[in-house]
C-alpha positions in Angstrom: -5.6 12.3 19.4 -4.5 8.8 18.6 -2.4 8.3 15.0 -4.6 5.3 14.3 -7.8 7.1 14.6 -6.8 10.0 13.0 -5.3 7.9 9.9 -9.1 6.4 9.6 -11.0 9.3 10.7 -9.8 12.1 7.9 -10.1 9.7 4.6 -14.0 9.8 6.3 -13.5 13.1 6.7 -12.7 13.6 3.0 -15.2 12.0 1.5 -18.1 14.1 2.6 -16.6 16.3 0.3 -16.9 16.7 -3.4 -14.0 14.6 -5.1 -11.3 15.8 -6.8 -11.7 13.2 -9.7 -14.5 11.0 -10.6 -15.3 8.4 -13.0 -19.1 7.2 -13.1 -20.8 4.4 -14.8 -17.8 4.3 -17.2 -17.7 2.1 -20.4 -14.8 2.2 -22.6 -14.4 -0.3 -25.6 -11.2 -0.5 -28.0 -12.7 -2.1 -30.7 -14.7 -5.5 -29.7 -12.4 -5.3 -26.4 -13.9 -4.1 -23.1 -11.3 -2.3 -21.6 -13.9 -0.8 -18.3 -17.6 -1.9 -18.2 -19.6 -0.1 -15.5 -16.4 1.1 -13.5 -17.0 4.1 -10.6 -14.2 5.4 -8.9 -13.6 8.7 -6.8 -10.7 9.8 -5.3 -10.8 13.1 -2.3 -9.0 15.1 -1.4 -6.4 13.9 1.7 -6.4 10.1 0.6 -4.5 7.5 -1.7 -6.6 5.2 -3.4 -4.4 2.1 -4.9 -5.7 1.1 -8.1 -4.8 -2.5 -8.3 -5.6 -5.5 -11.0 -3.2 -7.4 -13.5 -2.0 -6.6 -16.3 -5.3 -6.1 -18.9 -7.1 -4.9 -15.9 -8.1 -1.6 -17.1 -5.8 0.6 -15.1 -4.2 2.9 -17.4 -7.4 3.2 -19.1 -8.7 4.6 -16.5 -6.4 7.0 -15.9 -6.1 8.2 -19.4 -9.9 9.3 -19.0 -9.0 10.8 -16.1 -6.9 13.0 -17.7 -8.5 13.6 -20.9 -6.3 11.4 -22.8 -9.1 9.6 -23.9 -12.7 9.8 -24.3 -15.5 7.7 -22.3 -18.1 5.4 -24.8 -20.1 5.9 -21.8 -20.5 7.5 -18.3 -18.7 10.3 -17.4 -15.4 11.5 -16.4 -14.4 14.8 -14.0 -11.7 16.6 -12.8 -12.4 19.0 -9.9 -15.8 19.0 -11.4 -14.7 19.6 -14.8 -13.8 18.0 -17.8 -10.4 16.4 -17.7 -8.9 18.1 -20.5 -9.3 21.3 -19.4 -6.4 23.9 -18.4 -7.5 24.9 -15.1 -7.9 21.6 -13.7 -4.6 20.4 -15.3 -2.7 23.1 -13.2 -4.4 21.7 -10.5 -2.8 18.0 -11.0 0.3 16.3 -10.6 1.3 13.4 -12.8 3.6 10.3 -12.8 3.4 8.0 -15.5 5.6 4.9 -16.2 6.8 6.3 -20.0 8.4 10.1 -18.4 8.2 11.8 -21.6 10.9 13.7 -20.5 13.6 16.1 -22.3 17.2 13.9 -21.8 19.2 16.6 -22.9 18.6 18.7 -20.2 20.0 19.0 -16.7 17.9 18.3 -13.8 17.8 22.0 -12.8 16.7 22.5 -16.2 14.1 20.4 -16.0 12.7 21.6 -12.3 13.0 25.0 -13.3 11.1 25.0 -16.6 8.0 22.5 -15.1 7.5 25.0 -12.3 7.3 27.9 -14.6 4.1 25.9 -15.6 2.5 26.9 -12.4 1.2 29.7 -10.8 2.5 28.9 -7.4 4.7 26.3 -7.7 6.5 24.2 -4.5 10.1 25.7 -3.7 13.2 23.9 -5.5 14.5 22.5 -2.2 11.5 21.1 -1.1 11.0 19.0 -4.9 14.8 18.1 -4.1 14.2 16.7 -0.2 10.8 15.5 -1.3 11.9 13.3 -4.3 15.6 12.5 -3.2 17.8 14.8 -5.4 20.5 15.8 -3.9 23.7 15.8 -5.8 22.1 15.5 -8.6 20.9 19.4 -10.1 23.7 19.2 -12.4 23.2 15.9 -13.9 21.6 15.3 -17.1 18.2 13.7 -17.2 19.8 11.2 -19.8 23.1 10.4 -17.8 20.9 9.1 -14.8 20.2 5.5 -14.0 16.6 4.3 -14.1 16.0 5.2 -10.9 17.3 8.5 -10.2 15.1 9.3 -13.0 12.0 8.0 -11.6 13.1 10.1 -8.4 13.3 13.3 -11.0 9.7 12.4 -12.3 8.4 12.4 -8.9 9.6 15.5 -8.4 7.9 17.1 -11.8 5.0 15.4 -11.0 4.6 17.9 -7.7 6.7 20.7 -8.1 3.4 22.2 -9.0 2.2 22.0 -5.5 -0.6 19.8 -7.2 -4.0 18.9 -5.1 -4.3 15.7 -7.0 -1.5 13.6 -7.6 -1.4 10.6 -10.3 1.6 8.1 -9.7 1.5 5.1 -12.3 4.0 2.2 -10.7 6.0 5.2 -9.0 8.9 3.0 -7.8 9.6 0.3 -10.0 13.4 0.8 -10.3 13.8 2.5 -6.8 15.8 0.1 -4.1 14.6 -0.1 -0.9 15.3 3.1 1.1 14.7 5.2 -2.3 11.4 3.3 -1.7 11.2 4.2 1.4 11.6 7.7 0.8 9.1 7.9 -2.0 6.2 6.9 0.5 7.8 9.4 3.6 7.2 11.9 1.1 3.9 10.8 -0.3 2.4 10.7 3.2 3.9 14.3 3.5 1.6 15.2 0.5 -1.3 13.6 1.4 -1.3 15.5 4.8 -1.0 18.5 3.3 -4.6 17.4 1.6 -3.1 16.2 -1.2 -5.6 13.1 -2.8 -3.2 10.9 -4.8 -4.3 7.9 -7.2 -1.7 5.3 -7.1 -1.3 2.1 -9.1 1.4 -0.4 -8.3 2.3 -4.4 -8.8 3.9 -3.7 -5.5 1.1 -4.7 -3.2 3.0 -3.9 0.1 3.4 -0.4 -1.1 -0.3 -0.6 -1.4 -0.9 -2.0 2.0 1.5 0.7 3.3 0.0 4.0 2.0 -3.5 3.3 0.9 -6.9 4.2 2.7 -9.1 2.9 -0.1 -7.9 -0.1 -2.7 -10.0 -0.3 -5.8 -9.2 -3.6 -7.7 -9.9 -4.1 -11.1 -10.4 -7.7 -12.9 -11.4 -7.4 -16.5 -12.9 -3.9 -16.7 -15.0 -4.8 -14.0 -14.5 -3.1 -9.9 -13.9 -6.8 -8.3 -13.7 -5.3 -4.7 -13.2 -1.8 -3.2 -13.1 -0.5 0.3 -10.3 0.0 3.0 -7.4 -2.3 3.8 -8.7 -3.8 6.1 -12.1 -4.2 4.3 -10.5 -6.2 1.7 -8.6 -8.5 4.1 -11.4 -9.3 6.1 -13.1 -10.4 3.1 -10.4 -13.6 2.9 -11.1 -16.3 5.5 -7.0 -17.3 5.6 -4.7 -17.1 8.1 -0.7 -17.3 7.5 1.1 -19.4 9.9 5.0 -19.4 10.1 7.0 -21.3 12.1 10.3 -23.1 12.2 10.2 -26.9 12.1 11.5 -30.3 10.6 8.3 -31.2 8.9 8.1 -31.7 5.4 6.4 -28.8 3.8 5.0 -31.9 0.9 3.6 -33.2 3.7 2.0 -30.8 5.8 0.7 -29.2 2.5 -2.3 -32.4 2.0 -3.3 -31.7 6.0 -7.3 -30.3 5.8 -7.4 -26.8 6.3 -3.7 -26.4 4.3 -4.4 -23.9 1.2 -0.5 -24.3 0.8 2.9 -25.2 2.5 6.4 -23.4 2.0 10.0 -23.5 3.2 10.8 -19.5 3.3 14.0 -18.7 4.9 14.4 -21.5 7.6 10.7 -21.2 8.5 8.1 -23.4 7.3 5.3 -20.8 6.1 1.6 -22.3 5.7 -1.9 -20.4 4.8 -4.7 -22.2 6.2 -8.3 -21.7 5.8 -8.6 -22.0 10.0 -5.6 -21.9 12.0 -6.7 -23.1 15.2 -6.6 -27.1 13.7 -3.2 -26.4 11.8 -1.9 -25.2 15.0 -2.4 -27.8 16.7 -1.7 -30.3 14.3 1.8 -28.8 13.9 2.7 -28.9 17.5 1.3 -32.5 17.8 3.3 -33.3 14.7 6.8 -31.4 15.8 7.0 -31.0 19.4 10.3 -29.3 19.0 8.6 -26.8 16.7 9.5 -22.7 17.8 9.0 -19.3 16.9 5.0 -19.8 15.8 3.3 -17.2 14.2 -0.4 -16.9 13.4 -1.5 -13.7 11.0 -4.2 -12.8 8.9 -4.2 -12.6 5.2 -2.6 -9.6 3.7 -3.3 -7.5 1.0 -1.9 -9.5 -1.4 -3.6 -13.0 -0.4 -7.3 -10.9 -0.6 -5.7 -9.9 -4.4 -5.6 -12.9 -5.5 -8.6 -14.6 -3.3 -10.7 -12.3 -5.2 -9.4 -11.9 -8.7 -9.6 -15.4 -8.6 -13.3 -15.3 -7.1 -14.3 -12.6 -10.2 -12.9 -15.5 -12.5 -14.6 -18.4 -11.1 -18.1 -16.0 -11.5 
């Protein structure tokens, strides 16, 4: 079967079944602020939905009802069709947040060893080492590890369970690129095992990389929700790069020009339509090369419609 049609086909797939977790009709005040008015959200299993939106947004709310850290003023919060306090659906579920709450004093070994004693069947020690990145570093204490390794060790808590839901809240800040890189390998290795994961993340490329549904929140409020690709053909804007002399000032008050950048050598435009800019540019710079016409990507239909919730 073709990758591509598999990749769309199973999150399909997945949702004819029950979720794993499920917010409905939520509405959570602190006080006279609204932290989620009316928010819905379901994630099943073999999927990662991206929970995006600003800081504010209502993210870790959201989560924290998920997992019984708080209480709903309204709607209604489950966890494998329970509530989300509850033992049995805890040993079910993985977690990741950004504060580890983890014992310093203790060596990563330690730390592995005791979290799978939690479990009933938990994942082998050297698959939570290959899976997370750990080699070399059983010995070390959690405390005498840089920011990163540690996130790396927190990944590894979060499924030495052998979870069926998996919550990862900003799962690489601190990683460099090929820890990165790594992270997502194994994520995907998860997730087709049947894993459902709920990510959030300011990194909207790691978004766009492992996500099969995006949910982003502006204010509480769901702004948008549906697939990748949903989301980006919902923003009429096209990025054109190039390499050419002209004055990105200039070419920046052309109709159609949403903005104009100098990135790396190349002049980088978004354009509302780029069939005019196009040719506009090569009228303007006949020695203009390397042209390249894109859609808008995940993060251009972020702000397109965080900016669209505002304006409403």
């Amino acid at each position: 079967m073709d990758m591509t049609a598999r990749h769309e086909t199973a999150p399909l797939a997945a949702r004819l079944r029950a979720p794993l977790a499920r917010l409905q009709s939520i509405r959570k005040n602190f006080g006279p602020l609204v932290a989620l008015d009316g928010v819905d959200l379901a994630v099943h299993a073999g999927e990662v939905v991206s929970l995006l939106g600003a800081n504010g947004a209502g993210k870790t709310t959201a989560i924290g009802l998920l997992l019984g850290l708080l209480q709903p003023g309204s709607g209604s919060a489950a966890l494998f069709g329970q509530a989300p306090g509850s033992i049995q659906a805890r040993r079910r579920t993985g977690v990741m947040l950004q504060d580890g709450g983890v014992h310093g004093d203790l060596k990563v070994r330690e730390l592995l060893r005791l979290t799978r004693s939690y479990y009933p069947r938990p994942r082998g020690l050297g698959d939570c080492v290959a899976l997370a990145g750990l080699q070399g570093l059983l010995e070390r204490r959690y405390d005498k590890l840089s920011g990163g390794q540690q996130r790396r060790v927190q990944f590894a808590l979060a499924i030495c369970g052998r979870p069926q839901l998996l919550f990862l809240d900003e799962p690489t800040t601190g990683l460099d690129i090929q820890a990165r890189g790594q992270l997502w390998d194994a994520v995907r290795a998860l997730v087709a095992e049947g894993c459902g994961v709920l990510l959030t993340t300011h990194y909207l490329e790691e978004a766009e990389a492992l996500s099969d549904r995006v949910v982003v929140l502006d204010r509480g409020r769901v702004a948008a929700a549906g697939s990748v690709s949903d989301l980006r053909a919902r923003v009429a804007q096209r990025r054109v790069r190039c390499v050419s002399s002209l004055d990105p000032a200039t070419v920046s008050g052309w109709p159609q020009v949403l903005s104009a950048a100098r990135d790396a050598g190349h002049l980088e435009i978004v354009v509302r339509e780029a069939e005019p800019a196009v040719r506009r540019l090569l009228e303007a710079d006949p020695a203009l090369r390397e042209l390249e016409v894109t859609r808008a990507g995940l993060a251009d239909a972020f702000i397109h419609l965080t900016r669209a919730q505002d304006a409403a």
